[in-house]
C-alpha positions as CSV (number, residue, x, y, z in Angstrom):
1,X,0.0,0.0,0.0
2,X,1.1,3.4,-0.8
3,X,1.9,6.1,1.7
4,X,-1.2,8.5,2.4
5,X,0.0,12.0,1.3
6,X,0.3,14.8,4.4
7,X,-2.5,17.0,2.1
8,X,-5.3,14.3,2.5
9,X,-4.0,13.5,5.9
10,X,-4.4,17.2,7.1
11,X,-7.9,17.1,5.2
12,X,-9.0,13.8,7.0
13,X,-8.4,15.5,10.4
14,X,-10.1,18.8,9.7
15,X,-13.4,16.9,8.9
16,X,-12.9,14.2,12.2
17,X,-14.7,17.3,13.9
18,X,-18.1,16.9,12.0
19,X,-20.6,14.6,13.8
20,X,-24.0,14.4,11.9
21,X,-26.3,11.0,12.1
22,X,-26.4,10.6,8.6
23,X,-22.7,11.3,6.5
24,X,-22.6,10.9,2.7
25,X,-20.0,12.2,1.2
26,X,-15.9,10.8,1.3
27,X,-12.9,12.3,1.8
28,X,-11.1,11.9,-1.6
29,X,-7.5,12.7,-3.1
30,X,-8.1,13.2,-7.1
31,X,-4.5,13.6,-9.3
32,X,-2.9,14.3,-6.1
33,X,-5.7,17.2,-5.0
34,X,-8.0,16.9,-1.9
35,X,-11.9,17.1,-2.3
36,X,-14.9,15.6,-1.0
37,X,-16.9,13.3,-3.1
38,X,-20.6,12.8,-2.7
39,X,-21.6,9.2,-2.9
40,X,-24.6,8.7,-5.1
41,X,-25.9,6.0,-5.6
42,X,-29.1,8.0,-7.5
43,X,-26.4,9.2,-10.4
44,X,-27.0,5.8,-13.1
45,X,-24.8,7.6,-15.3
46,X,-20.9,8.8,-14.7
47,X,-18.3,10.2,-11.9
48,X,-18.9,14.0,-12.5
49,X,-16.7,16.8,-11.3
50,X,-17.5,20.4,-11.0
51,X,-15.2,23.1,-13.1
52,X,-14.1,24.4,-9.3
53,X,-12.4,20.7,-9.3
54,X,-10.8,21.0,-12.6
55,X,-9.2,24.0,-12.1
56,X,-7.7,23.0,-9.0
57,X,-6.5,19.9,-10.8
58,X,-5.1,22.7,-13.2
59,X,-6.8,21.7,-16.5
60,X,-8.8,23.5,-18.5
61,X,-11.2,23.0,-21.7
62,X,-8.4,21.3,-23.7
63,X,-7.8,19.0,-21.4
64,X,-11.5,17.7,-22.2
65,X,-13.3,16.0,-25.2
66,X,-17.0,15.7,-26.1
67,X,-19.2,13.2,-24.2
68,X,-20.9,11.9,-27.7
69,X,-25.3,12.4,-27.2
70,X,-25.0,14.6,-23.6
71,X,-24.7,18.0,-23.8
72,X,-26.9,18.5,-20.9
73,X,-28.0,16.5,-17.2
74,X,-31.0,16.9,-15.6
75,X,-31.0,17.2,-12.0
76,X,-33.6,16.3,-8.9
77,X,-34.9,20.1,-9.1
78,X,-37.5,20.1,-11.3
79,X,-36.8,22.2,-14.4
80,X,-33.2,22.4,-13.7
81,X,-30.3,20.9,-16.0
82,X,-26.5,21.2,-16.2
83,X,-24.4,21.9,-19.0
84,X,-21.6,18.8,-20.0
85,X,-18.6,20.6,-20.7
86,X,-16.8,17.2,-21.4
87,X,-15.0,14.2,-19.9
88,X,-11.2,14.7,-19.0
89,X,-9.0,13.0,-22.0
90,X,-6.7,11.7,-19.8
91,X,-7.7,8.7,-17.2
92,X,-7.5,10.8,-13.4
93,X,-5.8,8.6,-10.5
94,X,-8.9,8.6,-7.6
95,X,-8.5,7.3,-3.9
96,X,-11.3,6.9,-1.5
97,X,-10.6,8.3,2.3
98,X,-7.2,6.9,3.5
99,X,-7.5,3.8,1.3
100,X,-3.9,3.0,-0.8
101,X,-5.9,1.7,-4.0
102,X,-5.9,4.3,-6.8
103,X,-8.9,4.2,-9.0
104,X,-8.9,4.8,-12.6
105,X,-11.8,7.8,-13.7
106,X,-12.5,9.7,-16.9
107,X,-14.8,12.3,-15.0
108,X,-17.6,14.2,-17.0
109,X,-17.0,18.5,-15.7
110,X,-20.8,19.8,-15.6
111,X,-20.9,23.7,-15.7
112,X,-22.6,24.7,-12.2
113,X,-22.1,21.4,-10.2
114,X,-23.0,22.5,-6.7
115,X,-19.9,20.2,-5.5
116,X,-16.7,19.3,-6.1
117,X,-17.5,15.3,-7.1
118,X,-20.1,13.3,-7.5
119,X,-19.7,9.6,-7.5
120,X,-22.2,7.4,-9.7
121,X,-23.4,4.1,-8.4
122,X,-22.2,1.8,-11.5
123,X,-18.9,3.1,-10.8
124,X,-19.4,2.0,-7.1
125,X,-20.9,-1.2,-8.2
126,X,-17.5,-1.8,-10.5
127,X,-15.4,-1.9,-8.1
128,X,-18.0,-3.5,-5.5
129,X,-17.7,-0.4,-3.2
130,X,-20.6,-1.0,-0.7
131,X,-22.4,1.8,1.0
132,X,-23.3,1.1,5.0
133,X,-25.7,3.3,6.2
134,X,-25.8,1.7,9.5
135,X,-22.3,2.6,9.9
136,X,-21.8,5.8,7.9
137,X,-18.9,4.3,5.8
138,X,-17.6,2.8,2.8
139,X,-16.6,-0.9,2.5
140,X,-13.9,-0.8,-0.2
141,X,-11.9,-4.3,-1.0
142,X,-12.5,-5.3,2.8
143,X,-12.0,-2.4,4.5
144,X,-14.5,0.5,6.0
145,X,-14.1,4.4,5.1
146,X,-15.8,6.8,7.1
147,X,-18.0,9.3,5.6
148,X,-18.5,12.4,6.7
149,X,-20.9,15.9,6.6
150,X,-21.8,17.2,3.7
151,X,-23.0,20.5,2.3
152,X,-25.7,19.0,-0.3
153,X,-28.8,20.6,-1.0
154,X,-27.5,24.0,0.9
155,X,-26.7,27.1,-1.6
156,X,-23.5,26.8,-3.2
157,X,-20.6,29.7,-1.4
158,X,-18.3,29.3,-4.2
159,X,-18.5,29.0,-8.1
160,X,-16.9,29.7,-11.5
161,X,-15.9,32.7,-13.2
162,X,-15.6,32.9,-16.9
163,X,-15.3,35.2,-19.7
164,X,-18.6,36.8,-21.1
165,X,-17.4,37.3,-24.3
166,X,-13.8,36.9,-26.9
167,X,-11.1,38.9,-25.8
168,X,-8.1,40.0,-27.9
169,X,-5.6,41.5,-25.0
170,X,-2.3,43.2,-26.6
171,X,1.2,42.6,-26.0
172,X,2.4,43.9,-22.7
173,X,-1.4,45.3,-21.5
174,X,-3.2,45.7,-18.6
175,X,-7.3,44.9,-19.6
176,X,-10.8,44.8,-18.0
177,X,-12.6,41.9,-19.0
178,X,-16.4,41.1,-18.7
179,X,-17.4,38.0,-16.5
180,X,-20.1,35.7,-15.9
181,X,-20.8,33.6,-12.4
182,X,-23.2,30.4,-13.8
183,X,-24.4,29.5,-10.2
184,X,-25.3,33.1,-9.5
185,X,-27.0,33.7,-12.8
186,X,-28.9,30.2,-12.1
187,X,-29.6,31.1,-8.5
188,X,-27.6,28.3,-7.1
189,X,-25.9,30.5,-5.3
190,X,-26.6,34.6,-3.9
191,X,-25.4,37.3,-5.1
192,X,-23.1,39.7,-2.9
193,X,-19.0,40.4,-1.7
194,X,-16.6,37.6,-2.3
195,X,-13.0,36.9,-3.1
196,X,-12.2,36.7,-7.0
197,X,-9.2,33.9,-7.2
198,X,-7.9,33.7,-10.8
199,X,-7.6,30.6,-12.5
200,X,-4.1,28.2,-11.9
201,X,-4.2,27.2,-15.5
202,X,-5.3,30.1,-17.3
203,X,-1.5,31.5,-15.9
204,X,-0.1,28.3,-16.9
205,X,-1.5,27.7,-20.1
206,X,-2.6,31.0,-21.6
207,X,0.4,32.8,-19.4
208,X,-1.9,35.7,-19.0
209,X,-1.8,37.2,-14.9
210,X,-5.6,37.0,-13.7
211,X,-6.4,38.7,-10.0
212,X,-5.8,36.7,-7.1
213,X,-7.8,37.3,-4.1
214,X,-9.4,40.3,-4.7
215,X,-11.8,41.7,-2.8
216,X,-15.3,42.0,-5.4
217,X,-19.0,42.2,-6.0
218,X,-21.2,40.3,-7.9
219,X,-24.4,41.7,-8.5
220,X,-27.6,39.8,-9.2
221,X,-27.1,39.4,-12.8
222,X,-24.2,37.4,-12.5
223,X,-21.8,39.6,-14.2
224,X,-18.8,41.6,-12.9
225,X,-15.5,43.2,-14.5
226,X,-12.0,42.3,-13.4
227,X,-8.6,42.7,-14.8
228,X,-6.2,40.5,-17.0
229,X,-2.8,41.3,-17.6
230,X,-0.7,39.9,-20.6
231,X,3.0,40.5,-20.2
232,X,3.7,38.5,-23.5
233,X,4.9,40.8,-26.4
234,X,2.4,38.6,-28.5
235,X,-1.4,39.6,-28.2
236,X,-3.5,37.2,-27.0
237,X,-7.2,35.5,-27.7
238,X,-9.0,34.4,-25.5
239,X,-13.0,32.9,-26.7
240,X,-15.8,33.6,-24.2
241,X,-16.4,30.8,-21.6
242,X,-12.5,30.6,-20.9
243,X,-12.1,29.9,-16.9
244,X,-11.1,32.6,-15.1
245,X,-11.3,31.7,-11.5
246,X,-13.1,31.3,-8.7
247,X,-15.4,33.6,-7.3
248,X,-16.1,33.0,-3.2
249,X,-18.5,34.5,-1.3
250,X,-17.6,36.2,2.1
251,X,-18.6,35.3,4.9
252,X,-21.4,37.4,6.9
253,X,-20.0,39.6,9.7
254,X,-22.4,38.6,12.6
255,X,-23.7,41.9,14.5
């Protein structure tokens, strides 16, 4: 068995504290990254990840292909439906709690996914990964996995950011670009103050300079402004719907 990683050992002890009757989501370490995963045995169809998760996992739209006759999920809210962005191209490496067995996942991304994973019963019924209610765990190859709180159901705090429309920034430019918030536009999740984190891989890959944690406001539209710097001496495109971050709402301050 392979050594647990300090990351998901530090995350396994922060959520020790939480001590509902009924748990039903797992701790999980995806492509290295720490997340929880809500087990669902209602999802018949695939593992699904959020575009929060993706980031963090530092892909982007490239790093996905078409999911051939979806292009949108319906959910338990009646009237409600999420857009399929696509499944990773590359196989993701996916342990369960402190388990040393990797999983193999091609995980669909659905635009507005109000957490970071969902795991689908025929993947749990592959790898004959039992759900005990009576005992709030997991029984994976044996051994028991202990679930914990979850946030399900609840108004999302945190969602994606993306560009409202094609940008063309200029060599060595400071720019102001329009954005979009999905779960605030879908009312999944309030309008209001929040920290604007720019995207990992939109430095990486597009080596453009988003902000990182600034202080914003996203009205009830959806839409705010924020700034993109492009220290290339090449200009840059950029189509709408390119990730820019995160956008996290702040906390109340309690009177």
């Amino acid at each position: 068995m392979s050594a647990v990683t300090n990351p998901l050992v530090a995350h396994l002890t922060r959520l020790q504290a939480q001590r509902p009757h009924y748990r039903h989501q797992v701790p999980i370490e995806l492509n290295g990254v720490c997340a929880n995963a809500m087990v669902d045995s209602g999802n018949l169809w695939r593992n699904v990840i959020s575009p929060n998760l993706l980031d963090r996992l530092g892909l982007g739209p490239e790093d996905l292909r078409p999911v051939p006759g979806s292009t949108t999920i319906s959910t338990a809210k009646a009237g409600s439906a999420l857009r399929v962005l696509g499944e990773t191209k590359r196989p993701l490496k996916l342990r369960l709690g402190a388990h040393g067995t990797q999983f193999i996942t091609r995980p669909v991304v659905l635009d507005g996914l109000a957490m970071d994973f969902n795991l689908a019963g025929p993947f749990l019924q592959k790898h004959n990964i039992d759900q005990l209610h009576s005992r709030n765990c997991l029984r994976v190859q044996g051994k028991l996995i202990p679930l914990v709180a979850g946030l399900t159901g609840q108004e999302a705090t945190s969602g994606g950011a993306y560009l409202a429309e094609d940008v063309t920034l200029a060599p060595m430019s400071v720019n102001m670009v329009r954005l979009r918030v999905p779960e605030v536009i879908g009312r999944r999740m309030s309008a209001g103050d929040g920290i604007l984190q720019g995207s990992i891989a939109l430095m990486t890959k597009h080596e453009v300079n988003p902000w990182i944690a600034a202080m914003v406001h996203c009205p009830e539209d959806g839409r705010m402004i924020a700034g993109l710097v492009n220290l290339n001496e090449d200009a840059v495109r950029l189509p709408a719907g390119t990730r820019y971050g995160t956008f996290e709402k702040e906390d109340p301050i309690e009177p």
